[in-house]
C-alpha positions as CSV (number, residue, x, y, z in Angstrom):
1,X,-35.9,-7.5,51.4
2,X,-38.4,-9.4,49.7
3,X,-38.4,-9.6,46.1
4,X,-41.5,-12.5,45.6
5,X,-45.2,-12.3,48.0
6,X,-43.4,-15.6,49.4
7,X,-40.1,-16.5,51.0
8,X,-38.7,-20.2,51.6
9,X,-38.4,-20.7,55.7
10,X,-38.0,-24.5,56.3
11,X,-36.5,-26.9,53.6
12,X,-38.3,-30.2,53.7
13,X,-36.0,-32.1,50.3
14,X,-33.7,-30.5,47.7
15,X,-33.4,-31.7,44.1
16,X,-31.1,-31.4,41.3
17,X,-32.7,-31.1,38.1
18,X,-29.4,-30.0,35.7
19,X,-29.4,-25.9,36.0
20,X,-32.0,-25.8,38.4
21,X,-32.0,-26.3,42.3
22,X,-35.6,-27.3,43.0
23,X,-36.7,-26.9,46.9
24,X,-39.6,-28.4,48.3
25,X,-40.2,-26.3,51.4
26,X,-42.9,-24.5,53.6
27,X,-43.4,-20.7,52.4
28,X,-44.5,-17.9,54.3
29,X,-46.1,-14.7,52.5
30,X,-45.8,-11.3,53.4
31,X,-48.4,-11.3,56.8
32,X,-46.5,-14.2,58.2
33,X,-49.0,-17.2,57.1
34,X,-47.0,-20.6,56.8
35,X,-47.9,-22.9,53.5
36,X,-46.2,-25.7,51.8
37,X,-44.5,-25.2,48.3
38,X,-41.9,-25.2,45.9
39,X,-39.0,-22.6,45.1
40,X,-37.0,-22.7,41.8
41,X,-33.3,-21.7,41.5
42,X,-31.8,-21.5,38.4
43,X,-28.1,-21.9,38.0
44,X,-27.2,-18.0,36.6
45,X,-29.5,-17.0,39.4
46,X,-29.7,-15.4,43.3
47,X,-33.2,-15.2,43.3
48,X,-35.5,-18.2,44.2
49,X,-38.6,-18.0,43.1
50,X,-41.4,-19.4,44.9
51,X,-45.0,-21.2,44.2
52,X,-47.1,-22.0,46.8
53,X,-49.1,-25.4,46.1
54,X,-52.5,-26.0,47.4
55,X,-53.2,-30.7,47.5
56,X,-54.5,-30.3,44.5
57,X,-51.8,-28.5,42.3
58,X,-49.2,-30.8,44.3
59,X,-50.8,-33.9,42.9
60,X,-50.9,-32.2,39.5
61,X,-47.0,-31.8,39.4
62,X,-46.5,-35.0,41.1
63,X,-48.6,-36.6,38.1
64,X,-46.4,-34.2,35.4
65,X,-43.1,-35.1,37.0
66,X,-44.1,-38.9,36.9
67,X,-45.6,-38.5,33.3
68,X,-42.3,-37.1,31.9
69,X,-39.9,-39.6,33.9
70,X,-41.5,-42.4,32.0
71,X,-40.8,-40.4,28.8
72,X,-44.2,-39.1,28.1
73,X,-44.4,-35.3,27.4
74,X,-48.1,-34.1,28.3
């Protein structure tokens, strides 16, 4: 059973971010289609949930995760 549009299928890199497992993998919605994301799972948590990025928004959270490494909250 499907609880999001998307499910995780391939993992590509997992991260540890404290309470939260972060996966960077490829997604695939509910008519099969393949695209490359991220899924979020918190600690107190089952449930991943998903977010499909298109290049651009990828670059955007590249840029946000780099921003707030070096100390700088946008």
């Amino acid at each position: 059973m499907r609880v999001f549009r998307y499910k995780r299928e391939e993992t590509l890199g997992a991260y540890n971010f404290g309470q939260y497992q972060i996966y960077v993998c490829k997604l695939s919605n509910t008519k099969g289609e393949v695209s490359k994301g991220i899924t979020v799972l918190g600690s107190d948590s089952i449930i991943e949930i998903p977010f499909p990025l298109t290049e651009k928004k990828a670059v955007e959270l590249s840029a946000y995760f780099n921003s707030v490494g070096n100390g700088e909250i946008p």
